[in-house]
C-alpha positions as CSV (number, residue, x, y, z in Angstrom):
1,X,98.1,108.4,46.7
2,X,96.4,105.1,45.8
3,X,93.3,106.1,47.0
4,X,92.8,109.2,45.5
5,X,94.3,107.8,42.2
6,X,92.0,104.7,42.2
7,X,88.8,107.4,42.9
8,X,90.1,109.1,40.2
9,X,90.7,107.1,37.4
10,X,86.8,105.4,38.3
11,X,85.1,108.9,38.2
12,X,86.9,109.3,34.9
13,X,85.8,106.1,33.2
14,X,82.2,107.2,34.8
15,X,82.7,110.5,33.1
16,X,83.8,109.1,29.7
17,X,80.7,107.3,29.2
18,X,78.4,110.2,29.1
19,X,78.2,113.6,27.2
20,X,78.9,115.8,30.2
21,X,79.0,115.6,33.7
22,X,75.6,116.7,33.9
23,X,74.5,113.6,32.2
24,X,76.7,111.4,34.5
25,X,75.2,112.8,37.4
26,X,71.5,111.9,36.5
27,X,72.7,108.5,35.8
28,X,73.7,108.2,39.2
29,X,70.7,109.6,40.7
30,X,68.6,107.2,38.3
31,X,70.6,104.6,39.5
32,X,71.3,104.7,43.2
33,X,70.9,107.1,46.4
34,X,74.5,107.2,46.5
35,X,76.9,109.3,44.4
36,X,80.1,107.3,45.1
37,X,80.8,104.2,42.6
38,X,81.6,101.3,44.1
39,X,84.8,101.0,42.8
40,X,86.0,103.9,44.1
41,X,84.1,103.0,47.3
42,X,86.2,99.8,47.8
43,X,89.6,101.4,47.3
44,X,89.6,103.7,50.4
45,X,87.9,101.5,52.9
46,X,89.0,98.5,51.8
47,X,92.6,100.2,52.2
48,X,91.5,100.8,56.2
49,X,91.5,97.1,56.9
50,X,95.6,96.9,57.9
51,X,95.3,100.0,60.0
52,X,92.2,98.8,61.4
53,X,93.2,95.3,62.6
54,X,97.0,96.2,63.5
55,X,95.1,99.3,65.7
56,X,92.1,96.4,67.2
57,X,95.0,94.6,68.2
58,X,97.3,96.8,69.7
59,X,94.2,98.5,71.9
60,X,91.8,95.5,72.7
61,X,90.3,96.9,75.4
62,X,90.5,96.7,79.5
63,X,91.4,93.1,81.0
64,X,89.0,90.8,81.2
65,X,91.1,89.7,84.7
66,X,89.9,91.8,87.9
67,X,92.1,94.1,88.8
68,X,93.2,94.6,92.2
69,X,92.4,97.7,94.3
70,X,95.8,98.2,95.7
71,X,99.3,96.8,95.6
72,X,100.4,96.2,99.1
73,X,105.0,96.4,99.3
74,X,106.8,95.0,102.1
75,X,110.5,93.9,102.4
76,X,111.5,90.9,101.1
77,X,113.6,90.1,104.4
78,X,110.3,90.5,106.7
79,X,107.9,88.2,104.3
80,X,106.3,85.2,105.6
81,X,103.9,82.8,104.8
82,X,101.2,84.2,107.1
83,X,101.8,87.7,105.7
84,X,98.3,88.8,104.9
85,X,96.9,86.9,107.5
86,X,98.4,88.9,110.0
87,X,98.3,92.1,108.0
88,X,94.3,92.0,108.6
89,X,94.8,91.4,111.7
90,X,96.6,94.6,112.6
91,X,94.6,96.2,110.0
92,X,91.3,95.1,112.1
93,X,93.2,96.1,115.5
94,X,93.6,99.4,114.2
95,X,90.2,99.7,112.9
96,X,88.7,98.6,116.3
97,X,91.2,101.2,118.6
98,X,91.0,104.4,116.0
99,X,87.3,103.8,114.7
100,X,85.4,101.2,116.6
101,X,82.2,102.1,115.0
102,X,80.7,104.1,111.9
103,X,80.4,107.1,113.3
104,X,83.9,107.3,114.7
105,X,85.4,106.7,110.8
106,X,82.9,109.1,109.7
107,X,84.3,111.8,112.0
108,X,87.8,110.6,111.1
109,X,87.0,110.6,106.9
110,X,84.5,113.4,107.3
111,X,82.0,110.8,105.3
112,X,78.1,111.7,105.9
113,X,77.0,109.3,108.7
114,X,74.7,107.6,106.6
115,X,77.1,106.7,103.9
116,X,79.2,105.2,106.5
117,X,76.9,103.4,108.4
118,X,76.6,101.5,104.6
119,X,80.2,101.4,104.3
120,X,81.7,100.3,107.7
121,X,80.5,96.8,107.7
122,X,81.5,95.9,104.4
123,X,85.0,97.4,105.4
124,X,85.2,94.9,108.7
125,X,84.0,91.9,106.3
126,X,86.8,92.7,104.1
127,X,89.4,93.3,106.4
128,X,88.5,89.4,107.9
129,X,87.5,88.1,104.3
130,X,90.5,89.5,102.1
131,X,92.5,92.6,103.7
132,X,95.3,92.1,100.8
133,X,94.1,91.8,97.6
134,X,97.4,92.2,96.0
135,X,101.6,92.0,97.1
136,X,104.5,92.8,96.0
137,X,107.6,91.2,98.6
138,X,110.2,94.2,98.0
139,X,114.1,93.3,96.9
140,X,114.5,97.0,96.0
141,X,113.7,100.3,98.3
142,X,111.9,97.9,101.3
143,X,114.8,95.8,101.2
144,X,118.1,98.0,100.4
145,X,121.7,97.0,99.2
146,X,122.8,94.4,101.3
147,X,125.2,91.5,100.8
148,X,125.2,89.6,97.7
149,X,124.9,85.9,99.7
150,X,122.4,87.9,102.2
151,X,119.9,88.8,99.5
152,X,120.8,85.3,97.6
153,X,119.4,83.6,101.0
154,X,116.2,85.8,101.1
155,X,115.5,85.2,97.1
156,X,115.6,81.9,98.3
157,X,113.8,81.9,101.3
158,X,110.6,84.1,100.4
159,X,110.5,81.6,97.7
160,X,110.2,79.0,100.1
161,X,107.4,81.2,101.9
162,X,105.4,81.5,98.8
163,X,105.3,78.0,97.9
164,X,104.3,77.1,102.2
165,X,101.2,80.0,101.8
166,X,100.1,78.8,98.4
167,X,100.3,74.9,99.5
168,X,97.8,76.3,102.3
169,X,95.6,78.5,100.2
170,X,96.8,81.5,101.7
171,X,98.0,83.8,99.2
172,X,96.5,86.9,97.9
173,X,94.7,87.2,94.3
174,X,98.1,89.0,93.4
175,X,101.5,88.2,94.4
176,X,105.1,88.8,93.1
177,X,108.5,90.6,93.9
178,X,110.0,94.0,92.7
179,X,113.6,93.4,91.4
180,X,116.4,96.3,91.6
181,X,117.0,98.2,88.7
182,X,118.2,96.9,85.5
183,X,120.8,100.0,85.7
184,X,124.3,99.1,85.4
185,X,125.2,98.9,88.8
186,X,122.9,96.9,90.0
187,X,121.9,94.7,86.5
188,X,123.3,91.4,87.5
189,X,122.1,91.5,91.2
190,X,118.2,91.8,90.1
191,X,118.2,89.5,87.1
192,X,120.3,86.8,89.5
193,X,117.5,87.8,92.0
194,X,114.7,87.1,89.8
195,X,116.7,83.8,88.5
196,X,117.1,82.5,92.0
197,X,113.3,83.7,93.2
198,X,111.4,81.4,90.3
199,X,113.7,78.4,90.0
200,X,113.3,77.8,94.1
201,X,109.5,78.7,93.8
202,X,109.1,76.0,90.8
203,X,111.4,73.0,92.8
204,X,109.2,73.8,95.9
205,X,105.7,73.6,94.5
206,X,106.7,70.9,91.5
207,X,107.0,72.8,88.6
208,X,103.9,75.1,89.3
209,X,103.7,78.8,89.8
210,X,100.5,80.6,91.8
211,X,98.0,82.6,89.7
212,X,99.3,86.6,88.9
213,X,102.4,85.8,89.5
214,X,104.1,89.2,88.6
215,X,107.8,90.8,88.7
216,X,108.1,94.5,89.2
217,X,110.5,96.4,87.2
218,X,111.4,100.0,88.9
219,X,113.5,102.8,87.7
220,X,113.3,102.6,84.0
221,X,115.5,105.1,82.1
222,X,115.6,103.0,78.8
223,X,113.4,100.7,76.8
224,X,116.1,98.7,76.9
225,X,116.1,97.9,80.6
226,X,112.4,96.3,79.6
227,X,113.3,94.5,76.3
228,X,116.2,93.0,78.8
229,X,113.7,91.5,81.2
230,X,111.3,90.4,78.3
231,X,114.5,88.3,77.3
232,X,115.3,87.1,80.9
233,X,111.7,86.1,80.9
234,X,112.3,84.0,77.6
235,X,115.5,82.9,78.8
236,X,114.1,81.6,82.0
237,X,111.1,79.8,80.4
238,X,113.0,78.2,77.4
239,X,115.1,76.5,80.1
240,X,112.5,75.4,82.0
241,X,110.3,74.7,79.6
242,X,107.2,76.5,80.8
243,X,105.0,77.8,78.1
244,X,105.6,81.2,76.6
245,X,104.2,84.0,77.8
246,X,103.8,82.1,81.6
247,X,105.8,84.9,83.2
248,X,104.8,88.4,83.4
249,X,105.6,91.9,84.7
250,X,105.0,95.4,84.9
251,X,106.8,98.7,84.5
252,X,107.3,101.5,87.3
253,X,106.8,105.0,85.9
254,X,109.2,107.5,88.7
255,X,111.7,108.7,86.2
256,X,111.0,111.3,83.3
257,X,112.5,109.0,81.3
258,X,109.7,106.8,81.6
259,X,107.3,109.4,80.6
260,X,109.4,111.4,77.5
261,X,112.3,109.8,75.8
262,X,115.3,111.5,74.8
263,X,113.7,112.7,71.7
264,X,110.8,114.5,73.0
265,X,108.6,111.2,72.0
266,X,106.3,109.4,74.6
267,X,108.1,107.3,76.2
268,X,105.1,104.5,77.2
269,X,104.6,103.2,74.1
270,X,108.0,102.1,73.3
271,X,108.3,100.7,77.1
272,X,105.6,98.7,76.2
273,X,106.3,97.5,72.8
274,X,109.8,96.3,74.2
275,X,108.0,94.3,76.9
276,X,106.5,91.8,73.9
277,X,103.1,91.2,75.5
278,X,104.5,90.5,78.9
279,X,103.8,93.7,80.3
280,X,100.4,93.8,82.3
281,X,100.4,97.0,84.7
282,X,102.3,100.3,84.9
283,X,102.2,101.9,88.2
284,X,103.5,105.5,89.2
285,X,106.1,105.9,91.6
286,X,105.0,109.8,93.4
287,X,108.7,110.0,95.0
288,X,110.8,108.8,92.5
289,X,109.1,111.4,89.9
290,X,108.8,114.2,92.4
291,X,112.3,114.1,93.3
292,X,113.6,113.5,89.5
293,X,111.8,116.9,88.8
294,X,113.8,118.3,91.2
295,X,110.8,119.2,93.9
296,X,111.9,119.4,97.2
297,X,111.0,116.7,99.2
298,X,108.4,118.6,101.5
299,X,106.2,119.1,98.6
300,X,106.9,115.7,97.1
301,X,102.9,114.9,97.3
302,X,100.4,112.8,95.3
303,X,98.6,115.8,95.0
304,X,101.3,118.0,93.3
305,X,100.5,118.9,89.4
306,X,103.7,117.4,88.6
307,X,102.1,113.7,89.4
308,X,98.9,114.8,87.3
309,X,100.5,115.5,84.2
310,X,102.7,112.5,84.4
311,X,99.7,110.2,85.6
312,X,97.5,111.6,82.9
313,X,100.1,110.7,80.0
314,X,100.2,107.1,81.3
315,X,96.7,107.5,81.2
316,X,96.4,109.0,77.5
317,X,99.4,106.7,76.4
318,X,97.7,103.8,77.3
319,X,94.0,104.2,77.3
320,X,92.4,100.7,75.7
321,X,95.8,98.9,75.8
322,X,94.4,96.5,78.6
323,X,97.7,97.7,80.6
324,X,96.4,98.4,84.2
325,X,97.3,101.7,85.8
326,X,98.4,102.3,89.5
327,X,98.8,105.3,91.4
328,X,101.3,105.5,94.2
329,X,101.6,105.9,97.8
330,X,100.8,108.0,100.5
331,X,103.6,108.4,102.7
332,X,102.1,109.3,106.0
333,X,101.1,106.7,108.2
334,X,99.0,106.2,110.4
335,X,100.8,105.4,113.3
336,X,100.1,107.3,116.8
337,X,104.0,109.1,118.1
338,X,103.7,107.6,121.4
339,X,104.1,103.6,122.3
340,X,103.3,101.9,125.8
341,X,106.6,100.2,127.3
342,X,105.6,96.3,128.4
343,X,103.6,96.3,131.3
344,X,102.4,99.8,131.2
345,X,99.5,101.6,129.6
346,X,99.2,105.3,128.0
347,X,98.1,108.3,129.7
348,X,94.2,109.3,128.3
349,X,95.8,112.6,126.9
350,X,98.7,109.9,124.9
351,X,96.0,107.9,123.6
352,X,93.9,111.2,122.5
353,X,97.4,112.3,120.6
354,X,97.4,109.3,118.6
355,X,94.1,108.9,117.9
356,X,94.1,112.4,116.7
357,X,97.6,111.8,114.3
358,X,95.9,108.7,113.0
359,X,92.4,110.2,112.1
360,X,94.9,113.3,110.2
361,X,97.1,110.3,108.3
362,X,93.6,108.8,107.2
363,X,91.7,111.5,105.6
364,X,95.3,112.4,103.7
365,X,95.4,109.2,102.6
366,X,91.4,108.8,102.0
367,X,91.4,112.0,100.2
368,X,95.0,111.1,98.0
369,X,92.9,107.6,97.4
370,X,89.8,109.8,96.4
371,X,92.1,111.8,94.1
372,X,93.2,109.0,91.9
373,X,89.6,107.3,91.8
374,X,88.7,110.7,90.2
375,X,91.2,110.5,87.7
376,X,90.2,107.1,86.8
377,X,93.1,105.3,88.8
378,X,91.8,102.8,90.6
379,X,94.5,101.3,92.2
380,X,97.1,102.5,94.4
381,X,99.9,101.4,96.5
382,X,99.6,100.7,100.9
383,X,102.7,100.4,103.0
384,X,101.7,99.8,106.3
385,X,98.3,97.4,107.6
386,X,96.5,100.8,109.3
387,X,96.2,102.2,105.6
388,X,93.6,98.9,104.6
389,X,91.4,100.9,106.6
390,X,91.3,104.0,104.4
391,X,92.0,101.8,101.0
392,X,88.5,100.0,101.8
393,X,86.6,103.0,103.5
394,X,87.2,105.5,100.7
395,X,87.0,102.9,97.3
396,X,83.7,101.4,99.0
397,X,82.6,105.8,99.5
398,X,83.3,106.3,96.2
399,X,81.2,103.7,94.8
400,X,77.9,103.9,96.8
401,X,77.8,107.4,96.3
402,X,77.2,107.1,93.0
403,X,75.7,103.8,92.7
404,X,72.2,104.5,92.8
405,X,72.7,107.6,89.8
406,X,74.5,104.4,87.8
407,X,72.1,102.3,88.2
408,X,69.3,104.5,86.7
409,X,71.4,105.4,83.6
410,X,72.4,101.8,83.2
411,X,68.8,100.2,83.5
412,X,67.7,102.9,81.4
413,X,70.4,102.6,78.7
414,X,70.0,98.7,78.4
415,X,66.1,99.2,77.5
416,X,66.9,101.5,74.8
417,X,69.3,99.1,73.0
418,X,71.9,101.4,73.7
419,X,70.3,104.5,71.6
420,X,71.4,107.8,73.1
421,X,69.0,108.8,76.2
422,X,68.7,111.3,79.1
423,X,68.3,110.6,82.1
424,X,67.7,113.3,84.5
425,X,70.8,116.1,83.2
426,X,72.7,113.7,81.6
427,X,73.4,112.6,78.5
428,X,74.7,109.0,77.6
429,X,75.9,107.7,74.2
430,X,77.1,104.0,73.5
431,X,80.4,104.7,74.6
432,X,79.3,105.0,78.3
433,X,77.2,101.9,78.4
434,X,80.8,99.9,78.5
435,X,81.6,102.7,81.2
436,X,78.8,102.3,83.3
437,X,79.2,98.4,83.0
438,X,82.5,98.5,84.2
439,X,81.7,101.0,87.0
440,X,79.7,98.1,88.5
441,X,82.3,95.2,87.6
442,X,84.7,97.4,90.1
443,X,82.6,97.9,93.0
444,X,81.7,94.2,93.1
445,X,84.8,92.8,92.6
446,X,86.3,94.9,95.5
447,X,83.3,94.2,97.2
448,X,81.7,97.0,97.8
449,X,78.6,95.6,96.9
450,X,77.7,92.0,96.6
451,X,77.3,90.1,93.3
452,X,73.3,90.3,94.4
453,X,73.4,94.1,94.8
454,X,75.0,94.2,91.4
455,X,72.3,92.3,89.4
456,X,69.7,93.9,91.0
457,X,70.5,97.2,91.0
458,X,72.5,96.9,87.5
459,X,69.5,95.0,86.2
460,X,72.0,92.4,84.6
461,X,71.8,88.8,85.4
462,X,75.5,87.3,87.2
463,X,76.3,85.9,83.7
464,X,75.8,89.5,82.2
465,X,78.0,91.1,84.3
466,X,80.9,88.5,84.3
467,X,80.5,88.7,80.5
468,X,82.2,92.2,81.3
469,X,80.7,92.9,77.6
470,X,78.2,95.7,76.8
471,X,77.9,94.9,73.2
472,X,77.4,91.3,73.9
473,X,75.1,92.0,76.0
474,X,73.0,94.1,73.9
475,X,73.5,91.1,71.2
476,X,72.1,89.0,73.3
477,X,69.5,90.8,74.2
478,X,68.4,91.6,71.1
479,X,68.5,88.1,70.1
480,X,66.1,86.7,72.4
């Protein structure tokens, strides 16, 4: 109402100074191009500038922090300090028994043998380099209800693991712990957990925590379950007098309520607003969800339409919030039926049997992982060390294939300063420049290519691409 009665008192001061309208209308065209005054101008966008800032700041954009390929869960009572070493390893073994060269994973993938003749070696570098990129030690579903002094004793001890594999340089990129629920049963057990965890981690590594340090919060049927473990978090650093903010955490998405709240609202948004900055990652939870919509559990699948719709309101709720988004799991592994007893060795028709069960659980999985790339997920969650092989194999497929394509629309869009071009079929505005930017910030941070491939196929110098900025770059450019 301000805006329209601000234009309209301005048009009528502009009308009251001429004869008719037809006279005030050649005055403006005598005057200026434009028919709006000035004044009336200024009230409506000047109005915009509230809305405009309080919406900049609420969706600033993807993380300028590289985010992970997959989150990797194991029980908390099975973590040690050596954890991801020895993860690759049996990721490697596997590798080396099921697919001991390209062509082998191809026929177990179904990948064209070219493409992984490219891929397979950058999958054995990263499998010795970095098989764990990101993980999660389990106090909730890989752990289970046990005693209260037996999970006191593992809160403490994993702590004690975690401060022995940073001291060495061992950890992952990402590490943390998922907590029970905040529901009331189980309330006082996770944030006692989460209490004990931290305070043994900070007197065992002087008052210092690692880098992406996060807690995982499952089963949320209320914001109120997040606001509580926002105030835990303030609690916790108030008394230890860590700055604020140091601690963060993200949200599991495997109940409806998560997705709509009891008023037919979305539920994401108020999740997140209770989390008060904290919250840096939402991941779905495929069995959780499946099973609270009642589907049975044989078709409890990442494929189901159920996980699409609920994946793609995460997505549309929090597109441009900088909150990460994680698929799930795929719950067949790829593990052979039969076992050799000590000292013996399996028959060649045993070892055909679970070289044939392992190829079937690695296209599932490389075909669930292709799913979610598709969708724009590009992270995902591995349970056992066999499943690296897929993670790596079908992230590392589904950039080169379309590497080349990018780097034609990218080169091509950077020379034109970001006008709108074709290329071939396709059509590019600005928007995708950011898009086609990013597209090469994944694959090299994964390492699918190197940070040499990138820059010379991107035709962005190493400080361009860490920028992570298309406009800055085109600023830049256009500055030189």
């Amino acid at each position: 109402m301000y805006v329209v009665s601000a234009f309209r008192r301005t048009t009528n001061v502009r009308r009251r100074s001429f004869g008719s309208l037809n006279d005030a209308g050649l005055y403006l065209r005598v005057m200026a191009d434009t028919t709006i005054p000035e004044q009336a101008l200024a009230a409506f966008v000047d109005a915009l500038d509230k809305a405009n800032a309080l919406t900049a700041e609420r969706f600033p954009g993807e993380r300028q922090k590289r985010q992970p390929v997959h989150t990797v869960y194991g029980g908390a009572h099975l973590f040690k300090a050596d954890a991801v070493q020895k993860l690759g390893v049996v990721a490697e073994r596997a590798l080396q028994e099921y697919a001991p060269d390209a062509s082998s994973l191809a026929d177990a993938l179904g990948f064209e043998p070219e493409l992984a003749s490219r891929l397979y070696p950058r999958v054995v570098d990263k499998l010795q380099r970095e098989p764990v990129e990101d993980f999660r030690i389990d106090f909730e579903d890989g752990f289970g209800n046990r005693p209260d002094d037996e999970e006191d004793r593992f809160a403490r001890s994993t702590a004690d693991e975690v401060a022995a594999s940073m001291a060495a340089g061992a950890l992952p990129a990402g590490i943390g712990i998922r907590i029970k629920p905040l529901n009331e049963e189980l309330k006082r057990r996770s944030v006692r957990t989460f209490d004990l965890f931290l305070t043994r981690l900070l007197e065992r590594t002087g008052g210092k925590l690692p880098d992406n340090l996060v807690v995982t919060l499952p089963k949320i049927t209320t914001p109120d379950q997040v606001a509580a473990l926002a105030s835990a978090c303030d609690a916790f650093e108030y008394w230890r007098e860590l700055p604020e903010g140091t601690l963060q955490f993200e949200v599991m998405i495997e109940t409806t309520q998560s997705i709509f709240a009891a008023d037919g609202t979305v539920a994401l948004p108020r999740l997140i607003a209770e989390g008060r900055g904290r919250i840096v990652a939402a991941h779905f939870g495929t069995y959780d969800y499946t099973a609270a919509c009642s589907i049975t559990a044989a078709h409890q699948d990442m494929l189901h339409p159920a996980c699409d719709f609920a994946r793609h309101v995460m997505q549309a709720a929090l597109a441009g919030t900088g909150i990460c988004l994680s698929d799930g799991a795929t719950n067949i592994m790829p593990v052979g039926p039969h076992r050799a007893a000590a000292g013996a060795t399996l028959t060649p028709a045993q070892q055909d049997e679970n070289k044939r069960a392992v190829h079937r659980a690695w296209r599932l999985h490389s075909e669930h992982i292709r799913h979610s790339l598709v969708a724009g997920f590009y992270q995902g969650w591995d349970l056992q060390p066999a499943q690296f092989v897929t993670r790596y194999a079908a992230v590392y497929a589904f950039f080169l294939e379309g590497l080349a394509a990018a780097s034609e629309r990218l080169k091509n869009f950077v020379e034109k300063a970001a006008q709108a071009t074709i290329v071939g079929e396709v059509f590019d505005d600005a928007a995708t420049g950011q898009g086609l930017l990013n597209y090469f910030l994944r694959a090299m941070n994964c390492g699918a290519i190197t940070e040499r491939e990138a820059v010379e196929m991107s035709g962005l110098s190493l400080d361009e691409l860490r920028g992570r900025s298309f406009i800055r770059i085109l600023a830049n450019r256009r500055q030189k």
